[in-house]
N, C-alpha and C positions, 0 to 999 in steps of 0.2 A: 279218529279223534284228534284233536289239534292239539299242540303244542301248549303247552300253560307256565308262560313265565320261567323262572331256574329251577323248577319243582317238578318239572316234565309233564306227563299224562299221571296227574294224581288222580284219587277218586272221587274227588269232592264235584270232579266236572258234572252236569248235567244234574247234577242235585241242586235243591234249596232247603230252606228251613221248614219246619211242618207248622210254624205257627199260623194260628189261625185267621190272625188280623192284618198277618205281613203280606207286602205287596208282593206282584212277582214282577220281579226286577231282571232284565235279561243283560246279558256280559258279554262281550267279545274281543278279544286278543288273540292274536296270532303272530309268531314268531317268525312267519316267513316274512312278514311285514318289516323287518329289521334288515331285511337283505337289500333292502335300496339305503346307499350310503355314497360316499363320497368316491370317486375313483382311483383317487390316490391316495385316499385312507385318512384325508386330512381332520380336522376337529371341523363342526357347522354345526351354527346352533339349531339347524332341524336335523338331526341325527339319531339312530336307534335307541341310543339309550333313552330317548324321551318316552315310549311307551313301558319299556319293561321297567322305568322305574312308578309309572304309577300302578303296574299289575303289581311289582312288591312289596308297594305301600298298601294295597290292596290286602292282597294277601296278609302281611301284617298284622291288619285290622281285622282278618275272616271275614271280609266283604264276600268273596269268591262262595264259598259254602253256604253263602245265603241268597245264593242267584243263580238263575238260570244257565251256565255257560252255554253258548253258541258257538258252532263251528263258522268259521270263515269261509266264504262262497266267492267264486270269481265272478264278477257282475256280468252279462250279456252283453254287446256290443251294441245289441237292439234298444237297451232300457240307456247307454251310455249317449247314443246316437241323437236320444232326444235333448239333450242339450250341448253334445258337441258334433261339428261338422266331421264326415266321414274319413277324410284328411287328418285328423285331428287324432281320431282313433286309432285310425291304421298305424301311426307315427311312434303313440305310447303301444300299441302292441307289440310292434316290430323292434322299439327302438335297443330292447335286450339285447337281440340277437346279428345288431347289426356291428361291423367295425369298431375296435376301440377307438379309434382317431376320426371316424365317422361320426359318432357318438356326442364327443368332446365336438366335436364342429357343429353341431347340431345345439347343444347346451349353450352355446359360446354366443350364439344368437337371439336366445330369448333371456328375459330378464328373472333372475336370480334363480336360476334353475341348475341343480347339476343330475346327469342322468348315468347308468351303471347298468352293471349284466342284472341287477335285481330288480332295476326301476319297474320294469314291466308288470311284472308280478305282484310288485308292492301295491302300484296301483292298482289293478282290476279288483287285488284281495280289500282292499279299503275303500272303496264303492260299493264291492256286495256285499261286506258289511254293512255297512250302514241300511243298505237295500234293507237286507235279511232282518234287521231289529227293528226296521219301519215297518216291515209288512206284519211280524207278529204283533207288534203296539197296534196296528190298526187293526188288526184281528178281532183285539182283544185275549189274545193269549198271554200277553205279559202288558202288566202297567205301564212299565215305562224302560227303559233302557240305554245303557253306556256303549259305544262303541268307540274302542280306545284302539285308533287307525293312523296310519301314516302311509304315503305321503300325506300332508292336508288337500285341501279343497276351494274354499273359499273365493282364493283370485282365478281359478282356472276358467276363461273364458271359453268363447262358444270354439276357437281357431287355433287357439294360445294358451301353452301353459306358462305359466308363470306367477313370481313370491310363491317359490316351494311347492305352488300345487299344481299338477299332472290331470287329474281327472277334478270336476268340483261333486264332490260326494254328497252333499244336502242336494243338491239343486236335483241330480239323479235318483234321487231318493225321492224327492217330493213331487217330479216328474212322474214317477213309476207308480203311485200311489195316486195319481188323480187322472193317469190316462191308461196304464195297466191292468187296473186292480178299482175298477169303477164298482163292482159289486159288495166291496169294502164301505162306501156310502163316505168315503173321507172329499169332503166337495172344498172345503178350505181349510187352507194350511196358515200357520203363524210360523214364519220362520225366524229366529232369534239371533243378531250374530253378534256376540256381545267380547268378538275375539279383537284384539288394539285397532287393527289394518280394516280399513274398510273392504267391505264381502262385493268385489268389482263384480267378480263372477255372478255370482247369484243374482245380483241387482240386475244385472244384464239379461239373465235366462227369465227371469220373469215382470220384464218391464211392463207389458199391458197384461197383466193376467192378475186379473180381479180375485181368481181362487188361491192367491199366493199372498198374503199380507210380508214382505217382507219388513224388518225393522233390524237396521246396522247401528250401533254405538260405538264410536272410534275415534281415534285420535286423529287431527286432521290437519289442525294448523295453514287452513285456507290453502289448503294444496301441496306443500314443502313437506306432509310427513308421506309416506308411501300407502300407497302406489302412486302416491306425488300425481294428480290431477283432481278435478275438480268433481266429478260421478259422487262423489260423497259427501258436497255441499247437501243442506236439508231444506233449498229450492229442488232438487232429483226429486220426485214425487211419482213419476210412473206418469202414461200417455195413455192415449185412447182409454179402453175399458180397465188399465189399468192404475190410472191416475188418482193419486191418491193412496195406495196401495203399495206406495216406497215409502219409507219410510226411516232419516239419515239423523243421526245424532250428533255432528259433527264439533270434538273437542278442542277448541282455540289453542292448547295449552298442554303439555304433561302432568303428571303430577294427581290428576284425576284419580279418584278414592273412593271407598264405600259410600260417603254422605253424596256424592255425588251421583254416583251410581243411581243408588237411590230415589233421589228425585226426579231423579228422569222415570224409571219405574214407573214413582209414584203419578207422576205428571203429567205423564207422554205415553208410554207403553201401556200400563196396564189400564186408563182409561177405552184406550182405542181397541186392546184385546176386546174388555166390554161390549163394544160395539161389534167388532167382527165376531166374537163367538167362531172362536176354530174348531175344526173336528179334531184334530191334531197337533202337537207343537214339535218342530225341530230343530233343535240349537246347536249355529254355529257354535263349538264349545273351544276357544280359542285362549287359552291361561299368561296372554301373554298382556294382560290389564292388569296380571295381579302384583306386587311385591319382592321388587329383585329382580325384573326382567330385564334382561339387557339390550333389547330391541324395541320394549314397551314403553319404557320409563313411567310408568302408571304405579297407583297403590292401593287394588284393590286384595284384601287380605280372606282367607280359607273361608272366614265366617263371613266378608262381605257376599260372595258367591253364593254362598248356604241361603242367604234372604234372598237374593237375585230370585234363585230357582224356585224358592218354596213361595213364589208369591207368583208365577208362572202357574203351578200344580194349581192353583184356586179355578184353572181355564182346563178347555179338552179333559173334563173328568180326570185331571192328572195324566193325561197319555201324553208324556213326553220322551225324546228319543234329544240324546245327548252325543254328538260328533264330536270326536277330536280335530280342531284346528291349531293354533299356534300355541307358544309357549315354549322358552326356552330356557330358565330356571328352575334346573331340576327337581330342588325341594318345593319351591313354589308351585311346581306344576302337578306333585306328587299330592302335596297339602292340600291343594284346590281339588282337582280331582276327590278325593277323599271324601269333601266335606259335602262336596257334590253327590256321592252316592249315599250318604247316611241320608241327606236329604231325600231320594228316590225310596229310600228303605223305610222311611220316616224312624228314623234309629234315635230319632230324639229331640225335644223341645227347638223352636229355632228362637232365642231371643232376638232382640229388638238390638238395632245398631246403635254404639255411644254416640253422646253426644254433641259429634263432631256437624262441620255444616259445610255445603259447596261453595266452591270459588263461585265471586261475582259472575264469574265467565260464561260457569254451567247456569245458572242465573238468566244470563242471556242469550245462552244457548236455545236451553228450553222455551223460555216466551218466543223468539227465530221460530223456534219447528212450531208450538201450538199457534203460532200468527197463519203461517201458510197451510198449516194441514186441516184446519178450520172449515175452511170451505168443503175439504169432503167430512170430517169429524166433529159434528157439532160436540160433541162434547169436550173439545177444544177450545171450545169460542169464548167461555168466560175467561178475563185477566185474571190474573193467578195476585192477589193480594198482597199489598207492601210487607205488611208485615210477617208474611213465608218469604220471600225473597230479601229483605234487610239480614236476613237470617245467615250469613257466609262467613266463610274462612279470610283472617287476614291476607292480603295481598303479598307483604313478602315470604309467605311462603311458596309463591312461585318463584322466588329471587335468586334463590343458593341449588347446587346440585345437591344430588342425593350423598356426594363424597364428602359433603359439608355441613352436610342437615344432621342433624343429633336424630329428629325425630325415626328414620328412615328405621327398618326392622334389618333383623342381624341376617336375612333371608341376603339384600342388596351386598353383603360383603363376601359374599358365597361366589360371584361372580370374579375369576382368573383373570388375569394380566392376558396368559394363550387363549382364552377366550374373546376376550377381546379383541384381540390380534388377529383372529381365528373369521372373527365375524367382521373384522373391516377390510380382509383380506379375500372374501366368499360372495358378501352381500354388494347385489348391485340394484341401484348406488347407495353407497353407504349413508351421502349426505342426504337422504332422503327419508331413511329408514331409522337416521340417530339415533345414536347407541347412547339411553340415559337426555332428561332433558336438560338445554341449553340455555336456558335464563342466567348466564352469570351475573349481569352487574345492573342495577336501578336502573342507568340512564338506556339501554338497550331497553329495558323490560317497559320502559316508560312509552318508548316510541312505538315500539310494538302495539301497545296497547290503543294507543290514539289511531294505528291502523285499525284494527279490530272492530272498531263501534260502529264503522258502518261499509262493511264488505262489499271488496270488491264485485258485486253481483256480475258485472258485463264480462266476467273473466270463464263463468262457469259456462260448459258447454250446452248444446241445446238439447242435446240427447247422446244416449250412450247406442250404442250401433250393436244389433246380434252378430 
């Protein structure tokens, strides 16, 4: 039996609720997953505490006694292989057990990575999780399902780890389930990465592959926010058979919120879901969009997330599997999570979001992706009406920081001076990753913007390479 959070092997594991209407919602946490950390013990904002604090919050709430608990399985090196090179594998398996100064020289080389006697382990156990709660969802033995894992996944490419992720856990997950597990009848995946950082990884493992709808929402800032290159422009659309079938949301801007959120959903995602009709959904589940993040600078809040998800469940009969990627505001990431599972549990009504409205930017963000995606999604191809897009957020509220803004939630003051310090000290490169957004003064925000209107296109590359 595994480890459960500061509560040890209670007996709420393996049990759910006996009501008759409630979904079964499957859980996974594992403690050994906390053993990959920093080597010198230092503070980083992807650090163990991020899991055992949303199992507490969990638990809190009695989410736990109403789900499935799943033990944590070390993925196979075979179901790993299909999306990373054999090199690649050997490297995170071995990398535990080799030299400490080995190790450090090893980290020292890739981008924002640090590795430890635990790394090893961390990752293989947060791969076959997510494995483990994608194959039951496709079973159909549990509705839907949280796997609350670290390391993340997201940027880990096919050669390369790197931004914090070791193994990419969606991509091997949805891999496993369309070339492992073919009698499962799962032929197309929607995969969701709604985490700040655009999903390099993933976009890359399935760049012609028509049975993978991939769809990234992120901060992007024409290249300057990280992974600081262009793969997340919303010209990326996929090649060959699978053109079309990328799918880039890319944010001009920080500050990006639920009304924002929103309309892209409404606009962009969930018409195209329409059309693909998934058998399954797998979301990148990355908390670092939400409120107080100090790597995000975004505002999306508990209940913006709670609509996100509950308007996904309309697709794949509700078979959705939810991965942990970023987030590094604790309560933030606690709160979000949370609200996340009462949504899987359907634990309650989802109201309608106030009536707040998107920057001009998301504006023309949006019309950007439905101009080009058009061509494979007709139902793209109508303009989206003056009067839905006149519909926006004052402008200077992209003007002032979050240190300055009244509006900002008491979530943003949660964030330490050593944190800070913490994370400009760990993360590389910092100028890329900005801690908090950077609009200070009109005449900057002005000229910014007159770049913006019509992007640099001959900058973005031709394609991203396996």
């Amino acid at each position: 039996m595994m480890e459960v959070g500061s509560s040890g092997g209670k007996s709420n594991c393996n049990r759910m609720s006996d009501a008759k209407n409630e979904r079964r919602v499957g859980l996974i946490y594992d403690q050994r997953m906390c053993k990959h950390r920093t080597p010198y013990g230092d503070d980083h904002p992807e650090k163990p505490d991020r899991i055992t604090v949303i199992w507490n919050k969990l638990e809190l709430a009695g989410i736990p006694q109403r789900c499935v608990i799943l033990n944590a399985k070390d993925a196979k090196d075979e179901y790993i292989c299909a999306v990373h090179s054999k090199n690649h594998v050997n490297l995170i398996r071995n990398i535990s057990s080799k030299e400490y100064s080995k190790r450090n020289r090893i980290a020292s080389k890739l981008n924002s990575i640090y590795l430890n006697e635990g790394s090893s382990e961390s990752a293989y156990l947060a791969a076959g999780s997510v494995i483990e709660v994608a194959e039951k969802v496709a079973k159909g033995e549990l509705n839907s399902a949280f796997a609350i894992v670290r390391p993340p996944g997201h940027h880990a490419e096919y050669d390369e780890a790197m931004g914090f992720c070791l193994f990419n856990n969606i991509a091997i997950a949805a891999s496993f389930l369309l070339d492992q597990r073919p009698e499962l009848g799962i032929n197309k995946i929607l995969i969701v990465d709604w985490d700040v950082h655009h999903g390099n990884g993933t976009q890359k493992a399935f760049w012609s592959d028509p049975r993978v709808l991939f769809f990234s929402v992120h901060r992007h800032e024409f290249g300057s926010f990280y992974p600081a290159n262009f793969d997340g422009f919303y010209t990326m659309v996929g090649e060959g058979p699978g053109a079309g079938y990328n799918i880039n949301v890319p944010w001009e801007n920080g500050r990006c919120g639920d009304a924002d959120y929103l309309a892209v959903w409404d606009h962009v995602l969930v018409p195209v879901a329409k059309e693909f009709n998934p058998d399954i959904i797998l979301v990148s589940a990355g908390f670092d969009a939400a409120v107080g993040d100090p790597l995000g600078g975004c505002r999306l809040t508990p209940h913006g997330y709670s609509v996100l998800l509950k308007k996904l469940m309309d697709f794949a009969q509700g078979r959705i599997v939810l991965a942990l990627e970023g987030g590094y505001n604790l309560d933030s990431l606690a709160n979000s999570a949370l609200a996340c599972m009462e949504v899987l549990l359907e634990d309650k009504p989802i109201s309608e979001l106030s009536e707040a409205y998107p920057f001009e930017s998301t504006w023309r963000v949006i019309q950007a992706v439905r101009q080009v995606l058009s061509a494979y999604w007709p139902t793209l191809a109508d303009k989206l009406p003056t009067k839905l897009t006149d519909q926006k957020a004052p402008p200077h509220i992209l003007l002032s920081s979050s240190e300055s803004d009244d509006e900002d939630d008491e979530a943003s003051k949660i964030i330490s001076k050593d944190l800070v310090q913490a994370i400009e000290d760990v993360v590389e490169p910092i100028s890329k990753l900005k801690i908090e957004d950077n609009h200070d003064n009109e005449d900057s925000s002005a000229t910014k913007d007159q770049n913006l209107e019509d992007p640099p296109t001959k900058r973005v590359p031709t394609k991203p390479t396996n």
